[in-house]
C-alpha positions in Angstrom: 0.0 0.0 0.0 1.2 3.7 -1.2 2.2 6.4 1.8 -0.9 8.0 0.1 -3.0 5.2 0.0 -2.5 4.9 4.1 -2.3 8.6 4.9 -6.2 8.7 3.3 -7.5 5.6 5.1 -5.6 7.6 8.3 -7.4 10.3 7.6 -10.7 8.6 6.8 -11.4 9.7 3.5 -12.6 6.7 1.5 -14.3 8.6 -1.2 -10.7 10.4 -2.1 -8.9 6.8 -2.2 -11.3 5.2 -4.2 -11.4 7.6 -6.9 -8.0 9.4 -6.8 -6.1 7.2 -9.4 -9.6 7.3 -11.6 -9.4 11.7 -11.0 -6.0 11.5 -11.9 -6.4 10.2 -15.3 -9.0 12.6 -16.2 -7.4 15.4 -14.9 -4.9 14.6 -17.2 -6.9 13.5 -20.3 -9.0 16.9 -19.5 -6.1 19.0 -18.5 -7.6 20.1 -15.2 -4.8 21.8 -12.5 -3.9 21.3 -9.1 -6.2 23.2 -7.7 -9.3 21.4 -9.7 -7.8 18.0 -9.3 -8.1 18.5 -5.4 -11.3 20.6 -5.8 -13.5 17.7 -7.4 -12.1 14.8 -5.2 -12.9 16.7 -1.9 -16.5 17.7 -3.8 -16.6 13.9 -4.0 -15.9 12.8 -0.3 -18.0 15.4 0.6 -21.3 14.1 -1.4 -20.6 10.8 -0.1 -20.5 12.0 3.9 -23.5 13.7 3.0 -25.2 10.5 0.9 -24.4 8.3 4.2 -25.3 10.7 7.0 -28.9 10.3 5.0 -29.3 7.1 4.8 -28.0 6.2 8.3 -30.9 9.1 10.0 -33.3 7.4 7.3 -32.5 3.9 9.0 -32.2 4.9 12.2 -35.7 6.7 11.8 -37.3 3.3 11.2 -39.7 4.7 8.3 -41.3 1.5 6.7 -40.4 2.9 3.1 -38.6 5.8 1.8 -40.3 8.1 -0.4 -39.2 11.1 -2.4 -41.5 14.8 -3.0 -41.0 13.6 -7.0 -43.2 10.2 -5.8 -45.4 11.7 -3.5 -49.3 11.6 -4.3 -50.2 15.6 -4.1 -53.8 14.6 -5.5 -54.6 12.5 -3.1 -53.2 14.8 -0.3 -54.8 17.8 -1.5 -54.3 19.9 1.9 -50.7 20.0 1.0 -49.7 22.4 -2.2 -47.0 21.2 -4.0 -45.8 25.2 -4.3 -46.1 25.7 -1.0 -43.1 22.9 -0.1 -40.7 25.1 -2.3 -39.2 27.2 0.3 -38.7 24.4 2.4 -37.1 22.4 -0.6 -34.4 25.1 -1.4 -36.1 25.6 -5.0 -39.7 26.7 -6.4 -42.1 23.6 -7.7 
């Protein structure tokens, strides 16, 4: 195993050593600097923290089935408007 390879499992960043060697080839194919190189794998590790810390609350939450607002039945819940949820979305439906 590379010094690299262990310092990222040291520092717990699983994300960055799975895809590092994979980012590295594009940033070369694409020409993409340092700076971007870095950028996109921390991007990357971040997503994933972000994926799991979901899906861990969603388990730990016990719901019987996840659902998302795309799935959601807003005809047969008509005291809830679909534009109303926007603000609370981060968008406008």
């Amino acid at each position: 195993m590379s010094e690299l390879a262990l310092g990222l499992k040291r520092l717990h960043l699983p994300t960055v050593s799975r895809l590092y060697v994979e980012y590295e080839e594009k940033a070369t194919k694409e020409g993409w600097g340092y700076v971007e190189y870095l950028e996109r794998l921390v991007l990357e590790e971040v997503a994933h923290r972000i994926q799991t810390r979901i899906h861990r609350a969603q388990r730990a939450a016990g719901f019987p089935f996840i659902k998302t607002i795309e799935e959601f039945d807003f005809a047969f819940q008509r005291s809830i408007e679909r534009r109303m949820l926007g603000a609370y979305l981060g968008r406008s439906l």
